[in-house]
C-alpha positions as CSV (number, residue, x, y, z in Angstrom):
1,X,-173.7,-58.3,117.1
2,X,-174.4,-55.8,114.3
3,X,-173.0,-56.1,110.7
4,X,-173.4,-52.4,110.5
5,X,-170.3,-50.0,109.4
6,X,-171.5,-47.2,111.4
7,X,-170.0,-46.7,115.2
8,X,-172.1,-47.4,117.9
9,X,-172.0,-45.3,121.4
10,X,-173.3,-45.8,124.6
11,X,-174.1,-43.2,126.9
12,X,-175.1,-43.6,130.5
13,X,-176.9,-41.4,132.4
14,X,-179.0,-40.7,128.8
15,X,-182.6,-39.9,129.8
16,X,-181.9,-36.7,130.9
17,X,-179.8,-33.4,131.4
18,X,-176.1,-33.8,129.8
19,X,-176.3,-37.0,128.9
20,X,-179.4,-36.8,126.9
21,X,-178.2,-33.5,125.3
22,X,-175.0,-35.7,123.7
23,X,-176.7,-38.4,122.8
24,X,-178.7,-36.3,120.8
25,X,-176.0,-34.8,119.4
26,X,-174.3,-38.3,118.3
27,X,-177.8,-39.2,116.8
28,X,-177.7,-36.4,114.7
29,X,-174.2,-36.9,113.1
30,X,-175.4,-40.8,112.5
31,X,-174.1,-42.7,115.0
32,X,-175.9,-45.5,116.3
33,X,-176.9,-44.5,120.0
34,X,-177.4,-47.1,122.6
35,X,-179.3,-45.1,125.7
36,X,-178.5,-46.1,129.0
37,X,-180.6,-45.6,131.6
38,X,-181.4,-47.4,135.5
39,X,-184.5,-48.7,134.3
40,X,-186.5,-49.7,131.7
41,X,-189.4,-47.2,131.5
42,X,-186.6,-44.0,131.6
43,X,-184.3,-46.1,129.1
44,X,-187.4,-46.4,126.6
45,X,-188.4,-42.6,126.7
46,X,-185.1,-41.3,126.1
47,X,-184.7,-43.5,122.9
48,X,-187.8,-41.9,121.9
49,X,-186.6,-38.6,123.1
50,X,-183.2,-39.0,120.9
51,X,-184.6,-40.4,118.0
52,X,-182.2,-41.9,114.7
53,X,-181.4,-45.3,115.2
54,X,-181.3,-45.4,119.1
55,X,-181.9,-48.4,121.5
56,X,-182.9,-47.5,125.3
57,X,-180.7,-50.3,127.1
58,X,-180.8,-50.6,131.3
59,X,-177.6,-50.1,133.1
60,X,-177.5,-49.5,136.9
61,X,-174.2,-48.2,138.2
62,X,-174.5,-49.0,141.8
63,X,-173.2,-52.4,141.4
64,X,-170.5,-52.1,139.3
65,X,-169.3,-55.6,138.8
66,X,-173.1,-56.6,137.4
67,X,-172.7,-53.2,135.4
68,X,-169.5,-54.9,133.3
69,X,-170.9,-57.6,133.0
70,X,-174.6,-55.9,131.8
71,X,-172.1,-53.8,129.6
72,X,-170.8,-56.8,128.3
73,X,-174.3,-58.6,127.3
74,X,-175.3,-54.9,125.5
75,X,-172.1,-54.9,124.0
76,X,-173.1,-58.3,122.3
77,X,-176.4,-57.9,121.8
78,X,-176.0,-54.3,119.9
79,X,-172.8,-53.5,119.7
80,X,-169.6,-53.6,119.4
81,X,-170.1,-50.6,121.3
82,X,-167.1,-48.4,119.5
83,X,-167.8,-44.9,121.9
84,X,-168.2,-44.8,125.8
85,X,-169.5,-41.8,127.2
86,X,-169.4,-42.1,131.1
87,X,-171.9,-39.7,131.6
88,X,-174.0,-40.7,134.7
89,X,-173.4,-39.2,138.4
90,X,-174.4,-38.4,142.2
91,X,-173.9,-35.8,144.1
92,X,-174.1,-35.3,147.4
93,X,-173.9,-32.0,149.1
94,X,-171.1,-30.9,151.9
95,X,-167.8,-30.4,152.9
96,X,-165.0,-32.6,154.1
97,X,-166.1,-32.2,157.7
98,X,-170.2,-32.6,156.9
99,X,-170.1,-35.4,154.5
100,X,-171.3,-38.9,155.1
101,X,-169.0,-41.9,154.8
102,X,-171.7,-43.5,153.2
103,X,-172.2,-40.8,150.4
104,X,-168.4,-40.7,149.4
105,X,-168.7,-44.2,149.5
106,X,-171.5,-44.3,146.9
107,X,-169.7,-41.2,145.1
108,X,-167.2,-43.8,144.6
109,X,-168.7,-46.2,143.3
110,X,-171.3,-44.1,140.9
111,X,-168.9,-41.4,139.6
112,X,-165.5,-43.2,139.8
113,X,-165.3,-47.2,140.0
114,X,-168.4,-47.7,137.8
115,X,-166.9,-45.5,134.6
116,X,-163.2,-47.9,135.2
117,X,-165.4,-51.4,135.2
118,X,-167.4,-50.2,132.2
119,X,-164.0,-49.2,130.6
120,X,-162.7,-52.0,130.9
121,X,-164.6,-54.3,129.1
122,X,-165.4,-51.6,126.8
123,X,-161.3,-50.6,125.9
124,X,-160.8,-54.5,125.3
125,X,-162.7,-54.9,122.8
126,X,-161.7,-51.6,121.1
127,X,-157.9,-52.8,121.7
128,X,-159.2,-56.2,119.5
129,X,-160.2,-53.9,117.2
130,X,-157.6,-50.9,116.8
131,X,-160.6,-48.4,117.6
132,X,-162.3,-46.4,120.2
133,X,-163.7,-43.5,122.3
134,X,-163.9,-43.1,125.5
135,X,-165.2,-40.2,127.3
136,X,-165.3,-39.6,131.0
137,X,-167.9,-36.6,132.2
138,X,-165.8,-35.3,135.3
139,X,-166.3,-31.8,136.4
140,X,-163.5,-28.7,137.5
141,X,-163.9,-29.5,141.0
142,X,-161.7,-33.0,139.9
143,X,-159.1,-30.6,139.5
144,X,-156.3,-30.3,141.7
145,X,-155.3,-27.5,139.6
146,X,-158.6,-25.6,140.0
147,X,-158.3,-26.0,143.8
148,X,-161.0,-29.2,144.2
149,X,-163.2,-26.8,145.0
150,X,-167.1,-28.1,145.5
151,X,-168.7,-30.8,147.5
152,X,-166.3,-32.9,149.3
153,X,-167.3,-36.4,148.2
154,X,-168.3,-35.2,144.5
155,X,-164.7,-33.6,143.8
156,X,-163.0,-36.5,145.1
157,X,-164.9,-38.8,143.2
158,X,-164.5,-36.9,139.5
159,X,-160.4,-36.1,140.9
160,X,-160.7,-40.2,141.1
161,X,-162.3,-40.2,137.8
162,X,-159.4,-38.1,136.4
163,X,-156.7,-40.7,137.4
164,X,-159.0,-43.6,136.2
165,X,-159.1,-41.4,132.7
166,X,-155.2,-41.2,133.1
167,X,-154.4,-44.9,133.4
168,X,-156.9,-46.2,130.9
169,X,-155.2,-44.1,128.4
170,X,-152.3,-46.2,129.5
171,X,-153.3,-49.2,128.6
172,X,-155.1,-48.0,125.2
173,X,-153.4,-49.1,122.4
174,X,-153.0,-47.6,118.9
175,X,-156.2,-46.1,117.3
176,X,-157.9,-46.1,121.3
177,X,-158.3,-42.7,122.7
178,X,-159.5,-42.2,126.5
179,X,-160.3,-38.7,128.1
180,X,-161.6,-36.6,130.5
181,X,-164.1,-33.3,130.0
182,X,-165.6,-30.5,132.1
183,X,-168.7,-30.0,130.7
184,X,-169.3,-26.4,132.5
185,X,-171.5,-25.2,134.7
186,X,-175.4,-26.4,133.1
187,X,-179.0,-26.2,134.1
188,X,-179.7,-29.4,135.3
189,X,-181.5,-31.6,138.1
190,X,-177.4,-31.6,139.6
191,X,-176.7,-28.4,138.2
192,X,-179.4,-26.0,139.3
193,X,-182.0,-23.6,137.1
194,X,-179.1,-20.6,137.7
195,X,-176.3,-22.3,135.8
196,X,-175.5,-20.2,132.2
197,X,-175.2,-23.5,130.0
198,X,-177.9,-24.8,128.4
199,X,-177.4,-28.8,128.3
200,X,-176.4,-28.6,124.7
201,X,-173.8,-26.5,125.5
202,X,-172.4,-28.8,127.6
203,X,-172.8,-31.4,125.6
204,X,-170.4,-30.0,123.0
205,X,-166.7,-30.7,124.3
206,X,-167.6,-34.6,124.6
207,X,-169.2,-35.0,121.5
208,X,-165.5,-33.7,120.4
209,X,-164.1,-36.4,122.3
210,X,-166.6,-38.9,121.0
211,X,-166.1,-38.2,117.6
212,X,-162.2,-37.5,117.2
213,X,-160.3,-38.2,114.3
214,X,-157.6,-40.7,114.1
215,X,-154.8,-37.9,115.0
216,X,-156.5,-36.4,118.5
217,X,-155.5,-36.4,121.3
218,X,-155.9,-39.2,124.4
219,X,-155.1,-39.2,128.4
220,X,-156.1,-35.7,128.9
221,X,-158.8,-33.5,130.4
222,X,-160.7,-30.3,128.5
223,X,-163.2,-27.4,128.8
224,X,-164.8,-26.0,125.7
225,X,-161.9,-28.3,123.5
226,X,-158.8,-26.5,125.6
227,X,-156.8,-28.7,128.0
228,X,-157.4,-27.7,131.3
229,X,-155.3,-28.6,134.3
230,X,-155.7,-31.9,136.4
């Protein structure tokens, strides 16, 4: 475990798109960056990618309960991890009538009970230590409010996501903050060469959330740093 003041985040999802684009960003305002990828080869380039004092570290989501537990060796071997970024997703394409059971089901476990089991351990230890950050990468199609519009198994996996978000803010304590984000509509492998945000663009409302002050806000869910509805 590291001696060193400075907070340490871990981002999944962190060799490309998104969740590159905020790692980069948390490099740059001197935060040590832990680089999660699914294997070792995409983990290693994206440290290289990101740069600062970052560490590409393997983390496969489709098992969640070896996931905590993988969490929980990183979190001793370079941590304590201080930020969570929940960054990394599937999505499968359809509506409620076309969709497979066997994509929602892996929906599931990537987008929504994957984020809660790395949580977990990771809001633990920030409870032990009266600090933390946790940000969840959902998406407007979690939104009730917003209709759940999009692909079936994707909007109920990030509406999921949203209650997961909801209840670990619950059981934050003091100085532990937990929310959700909708990073926008941004040209990635998911989100297709027509979307009009850059990466970096969406990157920006959860670097906010990674990096709030002491007095900011926890258990809720923004776009561009306004709440938006659940």
């Amino acid at each position: 475990m590291t001696t060193d003041t400075r907070r340490t985040a871990l981002i999944t999802g962190a060799n490309r798109g998104i969740g590159l684009a905020i790692a980069r960003g948390l490099a740059r305002r001197g935060l040590r960056v832990l680089a999660a990828a699914r294997s070792e080869e995409r983990a290693s380039e994206a440290a290289g990618e990101i740069g600062g004092d970052t560490v590409g570290v393997v983390l496969d989501l489709e098992d969640p309960e070896a996931a905590a537990e993988r969490f929980a060796e990183i979190d001793a071997e370079h941590g304590p991890v201080d930020v969570l970024v929940n960054n990394a997703g599937v999505l499968h394409q359809g509506d409620a009538l076309e969709i497979g059971v066997d994509a929602v089901t892996q929906s599931l476990t990537v987008n929504t009970v994957a984020p809660l089991a790395l949580s977990q351990v990771a809001v633990r230890g920030m409870n032990r230590r009266g600090w933390g950050r946790i940000v969840n990468v959902s998406s407007g199609w979690g939104s009730f409010g917003e209709g759940l519009e999009g692909p079936a198994a994707y909007a109920i996996s990030k509406a999921a996501l949203n209650a997961v978000t909801v209840t670990l803010a619950h059981a934050a304590r003091s100085g532990v903050k937990v929310n959700a984000c909708c990073p926008g509509w941004v040209r990635t492998r998911m989100g297709g060469a027509s979307a009009d945000r850059a990466p970096e663009e969406g990157a920006e409302t959860p670097i906010w959330l990674a990096t709030l002050p002491d007095d900011g806000p926890s258990g809720g869910f923004f776009r561009d740093r306004e709440p938006i509805e659940w």
